[in-house]
LOLO-527820 format. One record per atom (N, C-alpha, C): x, y, z. Coordinates in steps of 0.02 Angstrom, whole numbers, plus 50000, padded with zeros to 5 digits. Layout:
<mikols>
XYZ...
</mikols>
This chain:
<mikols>
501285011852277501635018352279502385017352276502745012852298503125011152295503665009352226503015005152183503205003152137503285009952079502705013252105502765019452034503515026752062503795023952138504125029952153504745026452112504925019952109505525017052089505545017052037504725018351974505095017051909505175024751883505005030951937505115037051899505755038451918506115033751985506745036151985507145031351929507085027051914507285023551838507215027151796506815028951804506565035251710507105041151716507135044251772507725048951790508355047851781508485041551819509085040151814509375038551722508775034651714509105034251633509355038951587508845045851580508885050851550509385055151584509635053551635510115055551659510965053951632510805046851599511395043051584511385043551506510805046551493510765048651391511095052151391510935059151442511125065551440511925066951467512115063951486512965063251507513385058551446512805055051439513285050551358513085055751316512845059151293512975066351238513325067251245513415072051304514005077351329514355075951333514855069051335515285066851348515585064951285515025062951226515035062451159515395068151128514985072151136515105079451119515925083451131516045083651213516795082951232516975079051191517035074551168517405070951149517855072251076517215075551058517575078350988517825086950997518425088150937518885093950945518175098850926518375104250953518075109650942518105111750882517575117050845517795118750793517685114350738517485107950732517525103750688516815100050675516715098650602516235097250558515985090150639516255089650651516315081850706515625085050762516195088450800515995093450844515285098950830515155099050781514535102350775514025099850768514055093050717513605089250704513415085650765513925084550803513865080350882513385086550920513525091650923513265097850979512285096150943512535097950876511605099750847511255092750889511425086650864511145080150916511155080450969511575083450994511365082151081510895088151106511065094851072510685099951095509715096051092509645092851025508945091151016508675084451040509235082451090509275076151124509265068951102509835071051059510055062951024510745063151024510935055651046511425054751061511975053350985512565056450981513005055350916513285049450942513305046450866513685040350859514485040950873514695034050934515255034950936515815031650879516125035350839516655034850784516865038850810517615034750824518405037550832518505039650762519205044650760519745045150707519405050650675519915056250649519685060250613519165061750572519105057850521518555055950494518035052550510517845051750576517445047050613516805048750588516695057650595515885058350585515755056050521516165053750465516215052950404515465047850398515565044250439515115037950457514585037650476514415043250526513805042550540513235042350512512655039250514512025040050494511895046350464511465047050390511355054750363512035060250332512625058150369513355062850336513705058950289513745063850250514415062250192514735067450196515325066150179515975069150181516215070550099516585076250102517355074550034517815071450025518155071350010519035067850013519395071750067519225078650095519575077850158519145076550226518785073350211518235073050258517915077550291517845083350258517265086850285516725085750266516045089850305515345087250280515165091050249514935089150174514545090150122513775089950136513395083650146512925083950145512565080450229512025081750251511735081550313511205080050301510845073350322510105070950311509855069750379509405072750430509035072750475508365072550479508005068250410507455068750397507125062750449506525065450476506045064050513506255058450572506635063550605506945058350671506735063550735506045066050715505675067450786506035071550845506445077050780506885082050819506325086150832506275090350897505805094850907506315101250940505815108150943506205114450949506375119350886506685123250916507215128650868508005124150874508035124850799508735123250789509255126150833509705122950852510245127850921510875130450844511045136350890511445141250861512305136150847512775138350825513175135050821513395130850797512975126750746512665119050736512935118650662512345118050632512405113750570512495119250532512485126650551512475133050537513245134750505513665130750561514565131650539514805125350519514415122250486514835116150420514675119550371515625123150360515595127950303515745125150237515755120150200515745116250141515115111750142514445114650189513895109350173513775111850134513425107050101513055107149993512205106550023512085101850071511475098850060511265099350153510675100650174510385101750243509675096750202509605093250250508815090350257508605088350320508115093550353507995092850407507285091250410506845088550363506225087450356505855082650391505245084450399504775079050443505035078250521505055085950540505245085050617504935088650654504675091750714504515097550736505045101950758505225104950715505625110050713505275117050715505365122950755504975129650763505465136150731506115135850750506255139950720507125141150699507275146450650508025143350604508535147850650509235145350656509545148550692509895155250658510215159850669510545165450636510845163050600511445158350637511855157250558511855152950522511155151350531511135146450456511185149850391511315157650368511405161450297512015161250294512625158250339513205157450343513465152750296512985148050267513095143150238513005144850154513025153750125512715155350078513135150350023513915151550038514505151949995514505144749968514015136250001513975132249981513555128449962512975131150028512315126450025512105127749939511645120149927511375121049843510435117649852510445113449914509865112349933509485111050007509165116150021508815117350082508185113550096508185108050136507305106350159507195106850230506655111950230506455111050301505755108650309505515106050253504825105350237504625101650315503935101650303503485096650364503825097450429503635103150462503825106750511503535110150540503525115650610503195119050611503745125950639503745127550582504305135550578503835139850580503965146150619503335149650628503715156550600503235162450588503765167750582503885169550520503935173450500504205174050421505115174650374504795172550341505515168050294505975176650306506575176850301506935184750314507265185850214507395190750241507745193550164508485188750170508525186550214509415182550213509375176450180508715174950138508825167650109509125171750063509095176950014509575179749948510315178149966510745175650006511315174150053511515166949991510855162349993511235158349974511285157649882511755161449871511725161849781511895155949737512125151149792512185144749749511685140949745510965141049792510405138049797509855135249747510015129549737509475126749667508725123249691508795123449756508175117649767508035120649841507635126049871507445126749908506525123449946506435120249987505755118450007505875120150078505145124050101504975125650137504245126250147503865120150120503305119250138502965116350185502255116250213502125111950256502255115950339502385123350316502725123950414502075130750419502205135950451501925140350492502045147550466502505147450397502965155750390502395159550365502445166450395501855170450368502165177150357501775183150335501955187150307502035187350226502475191050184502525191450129503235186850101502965182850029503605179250004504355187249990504865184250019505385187450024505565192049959505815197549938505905198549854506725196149862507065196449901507575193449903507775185449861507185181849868507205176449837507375176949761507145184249717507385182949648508325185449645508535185449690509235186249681509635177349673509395173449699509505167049667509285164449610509805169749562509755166449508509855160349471510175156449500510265147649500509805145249521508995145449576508625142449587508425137449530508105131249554507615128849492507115124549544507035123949579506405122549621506395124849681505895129149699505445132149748504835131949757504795126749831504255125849858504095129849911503705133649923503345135049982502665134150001502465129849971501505128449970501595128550048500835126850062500455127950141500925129650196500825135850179500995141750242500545145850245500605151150263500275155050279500435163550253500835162250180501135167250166500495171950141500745178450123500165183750099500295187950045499945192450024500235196649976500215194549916500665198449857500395196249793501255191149785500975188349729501735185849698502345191249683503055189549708503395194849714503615195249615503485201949574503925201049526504575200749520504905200349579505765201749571505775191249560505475187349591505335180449578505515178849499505005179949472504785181449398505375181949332505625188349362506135190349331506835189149353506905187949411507725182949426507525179349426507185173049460507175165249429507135165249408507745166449350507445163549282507285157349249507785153349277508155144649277507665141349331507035143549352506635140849422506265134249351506255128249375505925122549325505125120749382505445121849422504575119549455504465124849528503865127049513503685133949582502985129949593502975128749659502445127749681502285135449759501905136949746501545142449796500835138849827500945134849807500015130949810499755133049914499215133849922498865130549989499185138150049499105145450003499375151250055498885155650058499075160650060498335166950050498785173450029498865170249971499265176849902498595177649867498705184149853498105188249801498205192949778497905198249735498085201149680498135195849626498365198849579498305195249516498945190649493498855188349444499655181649423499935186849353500645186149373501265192449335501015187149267501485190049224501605188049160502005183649164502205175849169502795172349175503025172349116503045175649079503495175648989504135173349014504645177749066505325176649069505325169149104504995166349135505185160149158505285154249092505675156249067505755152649002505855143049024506205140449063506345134849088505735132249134505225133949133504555133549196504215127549182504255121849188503675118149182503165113449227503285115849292502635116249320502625120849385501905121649360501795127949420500995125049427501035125349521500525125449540500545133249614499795136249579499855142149602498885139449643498745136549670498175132449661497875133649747497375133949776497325136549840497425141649868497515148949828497505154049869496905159949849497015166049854496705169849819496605175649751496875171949731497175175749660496425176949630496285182149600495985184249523496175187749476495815189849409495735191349378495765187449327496045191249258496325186849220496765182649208496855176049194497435171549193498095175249106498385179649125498595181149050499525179649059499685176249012500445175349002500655169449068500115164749091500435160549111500545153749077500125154248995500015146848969500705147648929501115145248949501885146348905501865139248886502315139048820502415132848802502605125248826503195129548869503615123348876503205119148931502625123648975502545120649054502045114049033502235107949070501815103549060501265101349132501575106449161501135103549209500905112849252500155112949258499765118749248499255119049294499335120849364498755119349415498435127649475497895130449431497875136949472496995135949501496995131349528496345128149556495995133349623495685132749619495245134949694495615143149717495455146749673495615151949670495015157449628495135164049616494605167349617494575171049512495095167149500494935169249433494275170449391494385176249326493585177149303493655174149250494415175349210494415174549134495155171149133495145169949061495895169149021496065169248955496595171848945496815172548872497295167748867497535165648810497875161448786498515165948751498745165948745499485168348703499275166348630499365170148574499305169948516499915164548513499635161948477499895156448433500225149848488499755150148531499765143648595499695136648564500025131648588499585125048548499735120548613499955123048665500005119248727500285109848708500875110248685500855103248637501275099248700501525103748750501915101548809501395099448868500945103548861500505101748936499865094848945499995091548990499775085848997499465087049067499405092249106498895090549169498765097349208498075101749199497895104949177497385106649206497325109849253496595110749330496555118649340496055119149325495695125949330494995126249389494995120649404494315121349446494245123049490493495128149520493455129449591493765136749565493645139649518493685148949488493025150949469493175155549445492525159449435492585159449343492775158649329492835158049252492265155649201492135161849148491405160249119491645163449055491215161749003491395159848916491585155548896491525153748851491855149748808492755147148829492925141948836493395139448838493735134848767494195134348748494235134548685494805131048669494745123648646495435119648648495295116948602495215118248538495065115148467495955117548462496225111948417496915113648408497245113048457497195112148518497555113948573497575107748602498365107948664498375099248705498415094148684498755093648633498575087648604498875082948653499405081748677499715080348736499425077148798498785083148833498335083248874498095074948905498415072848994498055067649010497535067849038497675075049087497085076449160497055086049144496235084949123495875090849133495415092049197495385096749219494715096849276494625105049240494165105049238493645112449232493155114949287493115109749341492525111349359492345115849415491675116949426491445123149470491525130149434491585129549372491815135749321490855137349286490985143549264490285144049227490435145249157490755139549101490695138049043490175137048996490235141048944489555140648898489615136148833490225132348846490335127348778489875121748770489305123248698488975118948684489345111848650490125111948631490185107148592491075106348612491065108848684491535105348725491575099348728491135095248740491375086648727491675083648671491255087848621491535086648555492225087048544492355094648564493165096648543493455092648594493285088648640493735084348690494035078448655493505075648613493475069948584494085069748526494605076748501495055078148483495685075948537495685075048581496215075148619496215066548644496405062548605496485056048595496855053548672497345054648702497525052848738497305053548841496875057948827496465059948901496255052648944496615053748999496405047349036495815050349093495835055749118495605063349177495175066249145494315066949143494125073249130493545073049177493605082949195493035082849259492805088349241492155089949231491745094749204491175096949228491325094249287490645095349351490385101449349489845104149361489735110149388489965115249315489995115449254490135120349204489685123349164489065119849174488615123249135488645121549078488725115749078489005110348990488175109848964488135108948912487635105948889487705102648817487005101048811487095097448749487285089848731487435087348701487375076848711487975076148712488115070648756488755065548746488735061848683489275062948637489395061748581489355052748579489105050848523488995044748509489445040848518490295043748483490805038948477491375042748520491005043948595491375047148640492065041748665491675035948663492095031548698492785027048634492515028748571493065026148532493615031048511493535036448552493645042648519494335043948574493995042348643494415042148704494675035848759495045031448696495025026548733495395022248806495935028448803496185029348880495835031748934495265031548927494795038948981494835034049023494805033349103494835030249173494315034749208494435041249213493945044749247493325050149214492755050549221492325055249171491825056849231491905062649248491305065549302491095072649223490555071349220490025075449192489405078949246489585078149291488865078249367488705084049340488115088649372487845094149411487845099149345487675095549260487505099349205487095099749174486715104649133486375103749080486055096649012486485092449024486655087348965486225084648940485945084048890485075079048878485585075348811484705071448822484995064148766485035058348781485495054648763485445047948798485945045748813486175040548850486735038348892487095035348849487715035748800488045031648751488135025448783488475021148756488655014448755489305017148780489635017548839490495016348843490525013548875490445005848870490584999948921491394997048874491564999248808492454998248806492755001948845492625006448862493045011248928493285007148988493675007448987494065004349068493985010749114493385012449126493595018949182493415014849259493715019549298493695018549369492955023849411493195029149366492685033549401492155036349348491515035449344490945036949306490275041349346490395048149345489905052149365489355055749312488775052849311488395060049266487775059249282487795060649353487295062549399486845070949378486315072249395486145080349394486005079849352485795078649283485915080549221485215080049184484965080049125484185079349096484355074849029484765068749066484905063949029484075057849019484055054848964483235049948978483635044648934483085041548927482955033248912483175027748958483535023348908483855017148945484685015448957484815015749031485635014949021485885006048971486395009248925486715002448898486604997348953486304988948937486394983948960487124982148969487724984548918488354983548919488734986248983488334993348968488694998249013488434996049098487944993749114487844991049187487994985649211488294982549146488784976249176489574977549200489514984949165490294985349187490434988149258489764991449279489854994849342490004992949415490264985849434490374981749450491154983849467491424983249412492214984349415492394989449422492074995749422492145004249443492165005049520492685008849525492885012149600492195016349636491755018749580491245024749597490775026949540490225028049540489945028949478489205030049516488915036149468488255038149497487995040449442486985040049450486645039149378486265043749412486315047149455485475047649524485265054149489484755057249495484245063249498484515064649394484105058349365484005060649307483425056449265483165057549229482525053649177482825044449157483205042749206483385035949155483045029449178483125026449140482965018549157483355016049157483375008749198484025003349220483694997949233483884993649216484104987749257484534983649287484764986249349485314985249367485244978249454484894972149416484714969249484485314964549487485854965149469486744964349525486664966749575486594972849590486774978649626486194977649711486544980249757486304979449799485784984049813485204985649856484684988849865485094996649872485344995449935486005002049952486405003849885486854999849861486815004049809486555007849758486145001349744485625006149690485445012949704484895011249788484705017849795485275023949796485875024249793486475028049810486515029549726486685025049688486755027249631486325028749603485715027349573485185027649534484535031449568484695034449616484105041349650483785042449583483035042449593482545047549545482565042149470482885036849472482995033749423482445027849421482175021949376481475020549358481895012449336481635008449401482035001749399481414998949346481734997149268481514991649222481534984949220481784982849282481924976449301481184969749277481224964349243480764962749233480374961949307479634958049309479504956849369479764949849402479764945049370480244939449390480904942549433481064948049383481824949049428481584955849489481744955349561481614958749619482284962249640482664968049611483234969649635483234970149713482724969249744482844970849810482914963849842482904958349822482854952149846483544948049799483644950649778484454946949745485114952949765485604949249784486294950549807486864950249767487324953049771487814949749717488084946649745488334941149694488804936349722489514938249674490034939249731490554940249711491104934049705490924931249747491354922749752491024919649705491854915649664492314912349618491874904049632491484902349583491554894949609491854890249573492184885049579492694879349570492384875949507492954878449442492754875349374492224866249399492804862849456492624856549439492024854749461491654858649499491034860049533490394860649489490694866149444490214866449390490104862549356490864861149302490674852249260490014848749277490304846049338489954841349382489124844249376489024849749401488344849849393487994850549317488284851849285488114851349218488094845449176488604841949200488404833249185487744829049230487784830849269487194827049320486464829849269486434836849255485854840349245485804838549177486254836349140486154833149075485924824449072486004822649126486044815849117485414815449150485034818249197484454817049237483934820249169484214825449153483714827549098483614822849043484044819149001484124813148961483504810048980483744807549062483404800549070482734802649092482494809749104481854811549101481154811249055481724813448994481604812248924481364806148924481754801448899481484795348898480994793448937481034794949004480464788649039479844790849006479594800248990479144802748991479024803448907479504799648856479144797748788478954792248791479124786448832478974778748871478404778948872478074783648940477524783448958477044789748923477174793848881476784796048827476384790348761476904788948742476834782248693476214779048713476494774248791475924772048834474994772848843475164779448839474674783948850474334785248794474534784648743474264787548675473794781148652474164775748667473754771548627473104769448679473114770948739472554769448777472134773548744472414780748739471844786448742471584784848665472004783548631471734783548530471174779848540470914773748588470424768648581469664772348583469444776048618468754780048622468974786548646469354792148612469204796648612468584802148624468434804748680467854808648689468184813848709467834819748714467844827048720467264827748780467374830448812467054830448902467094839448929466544839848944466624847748981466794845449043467324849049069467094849849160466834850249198466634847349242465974850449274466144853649317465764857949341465954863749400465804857649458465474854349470465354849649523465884847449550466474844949501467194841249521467404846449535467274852449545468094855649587468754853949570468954856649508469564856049476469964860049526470574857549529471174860949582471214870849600471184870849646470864877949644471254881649588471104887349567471544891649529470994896849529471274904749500470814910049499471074912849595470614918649584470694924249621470074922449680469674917149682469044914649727468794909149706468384906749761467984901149737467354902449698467164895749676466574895449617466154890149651466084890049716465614886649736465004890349762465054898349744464704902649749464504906749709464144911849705464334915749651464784922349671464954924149605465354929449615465554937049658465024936349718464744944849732465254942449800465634936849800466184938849877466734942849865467074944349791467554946249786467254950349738466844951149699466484957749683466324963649742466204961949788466034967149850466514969949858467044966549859467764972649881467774977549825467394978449761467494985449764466684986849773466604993949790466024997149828465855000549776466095005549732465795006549670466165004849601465855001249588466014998049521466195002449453465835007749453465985011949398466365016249414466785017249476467305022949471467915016549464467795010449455468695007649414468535006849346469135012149307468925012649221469685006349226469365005449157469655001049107470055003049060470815001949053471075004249032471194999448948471155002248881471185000748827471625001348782472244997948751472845000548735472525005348680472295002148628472295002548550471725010148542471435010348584470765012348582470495015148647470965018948659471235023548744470285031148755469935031248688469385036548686469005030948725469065022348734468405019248744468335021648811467795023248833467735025248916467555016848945467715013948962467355006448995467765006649093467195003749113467295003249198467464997049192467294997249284467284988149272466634986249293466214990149305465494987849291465294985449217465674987849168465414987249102465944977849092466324977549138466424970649159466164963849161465924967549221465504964549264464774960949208464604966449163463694965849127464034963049078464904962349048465194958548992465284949549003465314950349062465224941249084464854940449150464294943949138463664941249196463964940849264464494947349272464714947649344465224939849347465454939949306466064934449308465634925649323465194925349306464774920949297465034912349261464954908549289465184902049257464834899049197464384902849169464154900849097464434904749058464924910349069465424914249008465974909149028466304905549071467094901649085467224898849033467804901149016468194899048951468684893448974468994892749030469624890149051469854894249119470064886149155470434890249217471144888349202471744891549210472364889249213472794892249312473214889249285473664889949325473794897649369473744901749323473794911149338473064913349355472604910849322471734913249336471354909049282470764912849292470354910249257470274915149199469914912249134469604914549094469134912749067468694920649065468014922649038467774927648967467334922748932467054927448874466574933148899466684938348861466184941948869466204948648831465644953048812465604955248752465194963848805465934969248783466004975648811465394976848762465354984248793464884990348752465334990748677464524990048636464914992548541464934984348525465024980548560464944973148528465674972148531466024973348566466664971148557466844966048612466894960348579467154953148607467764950248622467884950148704468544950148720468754944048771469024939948786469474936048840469514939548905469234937348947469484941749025469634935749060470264938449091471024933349147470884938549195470724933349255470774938349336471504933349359472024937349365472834934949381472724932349444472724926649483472614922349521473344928049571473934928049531474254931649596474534942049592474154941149560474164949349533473934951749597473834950549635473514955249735474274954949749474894954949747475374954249764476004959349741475484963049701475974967749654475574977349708475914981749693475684988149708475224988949643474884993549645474444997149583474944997849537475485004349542475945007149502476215000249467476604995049518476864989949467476674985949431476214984949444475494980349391475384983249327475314989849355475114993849309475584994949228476214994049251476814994249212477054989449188476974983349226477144978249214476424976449139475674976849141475224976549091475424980249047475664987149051475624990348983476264988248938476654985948981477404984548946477274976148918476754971448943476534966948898476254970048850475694974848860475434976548791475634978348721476244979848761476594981548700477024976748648477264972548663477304964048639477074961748582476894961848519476704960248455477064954948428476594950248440476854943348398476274939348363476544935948313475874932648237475784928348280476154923648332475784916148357475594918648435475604926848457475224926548523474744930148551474404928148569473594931848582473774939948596473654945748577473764951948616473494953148684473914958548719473564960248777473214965348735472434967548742472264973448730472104978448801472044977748840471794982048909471874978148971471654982449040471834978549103471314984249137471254979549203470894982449250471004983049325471214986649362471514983949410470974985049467470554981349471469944980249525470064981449605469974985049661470294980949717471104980049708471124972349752471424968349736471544965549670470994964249645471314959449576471534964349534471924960149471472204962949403472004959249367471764962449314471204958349266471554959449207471834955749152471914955849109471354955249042471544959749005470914958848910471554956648841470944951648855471324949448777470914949448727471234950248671470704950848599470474940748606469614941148583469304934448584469584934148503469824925048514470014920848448469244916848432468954917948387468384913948368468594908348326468934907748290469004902248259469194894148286469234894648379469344887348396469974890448421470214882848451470894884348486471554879048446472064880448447472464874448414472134867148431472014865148483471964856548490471244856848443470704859848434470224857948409470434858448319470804860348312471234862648231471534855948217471954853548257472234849448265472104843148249471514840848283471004834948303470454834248273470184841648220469794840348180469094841548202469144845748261468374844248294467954848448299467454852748310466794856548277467074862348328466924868048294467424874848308466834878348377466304872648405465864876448463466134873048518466594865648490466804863348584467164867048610467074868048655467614869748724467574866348770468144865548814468294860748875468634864748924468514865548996469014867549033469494863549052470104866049050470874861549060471014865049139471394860349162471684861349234472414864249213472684867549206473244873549207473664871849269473494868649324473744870749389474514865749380474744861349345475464860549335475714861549294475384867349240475884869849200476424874349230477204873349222477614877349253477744883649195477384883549120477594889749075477404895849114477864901549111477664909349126477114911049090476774915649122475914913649086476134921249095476334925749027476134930048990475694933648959475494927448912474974927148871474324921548891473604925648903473134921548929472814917148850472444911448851472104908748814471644903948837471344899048806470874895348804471084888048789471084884548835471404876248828471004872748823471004865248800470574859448802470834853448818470294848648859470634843448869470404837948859470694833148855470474826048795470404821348843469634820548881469494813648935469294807648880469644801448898469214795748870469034793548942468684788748906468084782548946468664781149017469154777648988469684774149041470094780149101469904787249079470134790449130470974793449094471124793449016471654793549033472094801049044472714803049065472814806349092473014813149027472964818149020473054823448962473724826848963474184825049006474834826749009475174826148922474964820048907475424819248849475194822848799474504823248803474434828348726474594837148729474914839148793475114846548779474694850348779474684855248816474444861748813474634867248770473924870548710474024873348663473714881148673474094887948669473394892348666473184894448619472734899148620472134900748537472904905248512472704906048448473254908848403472854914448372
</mikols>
């Protein structure tokens, strides 16, 4: 207790010794003088003036400039955490000030004679404040005034009409206040010389005057309040900069013979505005458009965009656009950075604009289909933001993280092969070390070399053992070749037949020939219930079996050794998208079955033998089962292998695995 009574009498005492060094500051300077006032306004708001002797002392201080006889011209008090109403007396009677900046302070309210200052002041800021109260008819006082701001504070009521008596204005700010009412026409018609009016962020309404007389106007943002009707006589030539956003407009006319060749940034969005919008000929200039939240009926708005070569900005969200993104959208606009198309009509397909350097890519919502550019999802990586979600497309986008994806690509149909698992790969964004790589690329060349060799060494080896008594040998089911397939064969087939319970409600699906009705009972009676006197070959992925459907049609059946590992749906997609695959040297998929658990692949039966028996010259009824289980090839395509035992045991590695053609 002690300790906290001694440091509040410290705290006292100090502010005790601020407040006497003011005042003493203050005394110090003559009355009446640019010195003396500027000293009073600081101490009144509790800051102490700098001590400078000599007439011209205040000349010096922080924020003042002076003339040649040292009075003060200009006054900068920006954001030094003055709080209050300005005190009377003050900065009100430096009668040759040009310039007041009292911005970024809490300031509440202006003293009387600050209109005292009409005969010099030329620029007023009281911006970022909190002035409460409404602006008076005494700003018309200052007729020399070119640059008034007063945004950012509390003033309410109606904008002054007094204000069009400064006819020298050329910038007036009053955005976010709380002003009301319509725009004053006395504004309009005395500013004439006003170059930039911002009103933005108040609650003015009624409708927007004719700005014809603002002949010098080039930018106006009238953007955040409540204005409607028609937009008419505000698209003037000269203005290049054009912002009446989030407001209640229905329509707009253009001025006969408009070509807007000045305006470059250009926001209408968040109105009520519906028809046709119409900029063929127009903007050529044009960087940043926004339209959106508007109800536009332009079918060939993108098109006429694709005229305006220099657009880096376009946002068209919410317009009721329709119709395709033009083919050569992106050579057409090759500055574009930002393109939100979201929440439209749009069908067709997703162009190629992976030359686009954009940052922001939206065209979400839309009844866009097919496949996004492979180009274009490499670039999405280097984009600030970009969304594909709630539309007909396909992607493959396995960079991308699970979270993102799902964020971007909602409702969207991952084409990812099955090898590739977007949900099990990450991106890697880290750089790795050129000399790192080398290195592994020499090792992996040189181990591969010397792989080579040992294994034409011991091929060679091998060949001439095996050339000595060549025989051809079935397998016997007795040896238990390395397991492979979907069960064992030391039984018969009815353990993994039982898991399904009725056999004829799983149909068989047939690419070529989709009328055949076949189950998988008609399976089952095609190879004696998967029976080891139809076994064609076991490999590595499953086994395969001959056997001959209803109609006499003779086919290859593969039960996928890891096909239980997939959902129905992805199996399912993953078979038909093999089926579709057409090649002269590879067996077709014709149909699949998805049993249970298993996935059964149909292949069209090759009667003519398999390559090694073509090869070797040997009678087109042998068959041999081959052990598959170290082949590392992606087994795609199922077939029928053979394998070459001699007397001595020797090993069939070297003669290669061939399938039927």
């Amino acid at each position: 207790m002690v300790c906290c009574h001694g440091g509040r009498r410290s705290a006292g005492i100090l502010f005790f010794a601020v407040a006497v060094a003011a005042c003493a500051a203050a005394a110090a300077q003559e009355p009446n003088t640019d010195a003396y006032f500027v000293s009073r306004f600081l101490s009144k708001l509790g800051r102490a003036a700098p001590s400078s002797s000599g007439a011209n002392g205040v000349c010096f201080w922080p924020g003042v400039s002076c003339d040649g006889e040292g009075r003060v011209v200009a006054f900068v008090a920006a954001g030094m955490d003055l709080a209050g109403a300005i005190p009377e007396d003050t900065v009100g009677k430096l009668g040759r000030l040009q310039v007041l900046d009292l911005s970024g302070n809490r300031l509440t309210a202006l003293p009387n004679d600050l209109w005292e200052l009409g005969a010099s002041l030329s620029a007023l800021n009281l911006s970022g404040n909190a002035i409460r109260g409404a602006l008076p008819n005494n700003v018309g006082n200052f007729a020399r005034l070119k640059v008034l701001d007063v945004s950012h504070n509390a003033f309410t009521g109606a904008l002054p009409q007094a204000l069009g008596s400064i006819t020298g204005l050329q910038v007036l700010n009053a955005s976010h206040n709380q002003f009301q009412g319509q725009v004053p026409n006395a504004i309009v018609f005395g500013c004439v010389n006003v170059v930039a009016m911002d009103l933005s962020g108040n609650a003015l309404d009624g409708g927007l005057p004719d700005l014809w007389p603002l002949r010098s106007l080039s930018h106006l943002n009238l953007s955040g309040n409540r204005l409607g009707g028609y937009i008419m006589g505000a698209f003037q030539e000269q203005l290049r900069v054009i912002d009446l956003s989030n407001n209640a407009f229905s329509g707009l006319n253009f001025s006969s013979g408009y070509a807007g060749s000045a305006l470059m940034y250009l926001d209408l969005s968040g109105n009520e505005l519906t028809g046709e919008f119409t900029i063929a000929g127009r903007f050529q200039n044009l960087r940043h458009v926004n339209l959106a939240h508007n109800q536009l009926c332009n079918a060939n708005l993108l098109e006429s965009m694709g005229e305006i070569s220099g657009l880096e900005y376009v946002n068209l969200s919410s317009t009721g656009l329709h119709g395709q993104i033009p083919a050569d959208f992106s050579s057409r606009l090759v500055g574009l950075k930002v393109l939100d198309l979201s929440r439209n009509n749009i069908n067709g397909v997703v162009p190629d604009i992976s030359s686009l350097c954009l940052y922001v890519l939206d065209l979400s919502v839309n009844n866009l289909t097919g496949e996004i550019p492979v180009a274009l999802v490499k670039k999405l990586a280097s984009m600030d933001r970009f969304n594909f979600s709630y539309n007909n497309l396909t992607v493959c986008a396995s960079e991308l993280s699970p979270e993102a994806f799902a964020a971007a690509f909602a409702r969207s149909r991952n084409d990812c092969p099955i090898a590739v698992n977007p949900d099990s790969i990450k991106k890697s964004r880290g750089k790795r070390k050129w000399i790192k790589l080398v290195l592994a690329v020499v090792l992996f060349l040189f181990f591969s070399v010397l792989g080579l060799l040992c294994l034409a060494v011991a091929c060679r080896s091998w060949r001439k053992r095996c050339d000595a008594l060549p025989v051809v040998k079935q397998v016997s089911f007795k040896e238990e070749p390395a397991a492979s397939g979907p069960f064992s064969f030391q039984t018969d087939s009815t353990t993994w037949v039982a898991d399904v319970k009725v056999a004829t409600s799983v149909p068989v699906v047939i690419f070529e020939k989709p009328l055949l009705s076949f189950t998988f009972a008609d399976l089952l009676a095609a190879t004696s219930e998967f029976d080891r006197g139809t076994l064609l070959a076991e490999g590595r992925f499953g086994p395969v079996y001959r056997g001959f459907l209803p109609g006499g049609i003779q086919v290859a059946v593969k039960v996928l050794v890891h096909g239980s590992v997939m959902e129905d749906q992805d199996a399912a997609r993953e078979l038909e998208r093999l089926g579709r695959i057409k090649h002269a040297n590879l067996v077709p998929l014709t149909g699949y079955c998805l049993a249970g658990d298993q996935r059964i692949a149909i292949y069209d039966f090759m009667e003519n033998g398999n390559l090694h028996n073509l090869l070797h010259d040997l009678p087109l009824g042998v068959q041999a089962t081959e052990d598959w289980s170290g082949d590392t090839w992606e087994d795609n395509i199922g077939g029928v292998a053979t394998e070459i035992i001699t007397p001595e045991d020797c090993s069939p590695r070297c003669e290669g695995k061939q399938h039927l053609l």
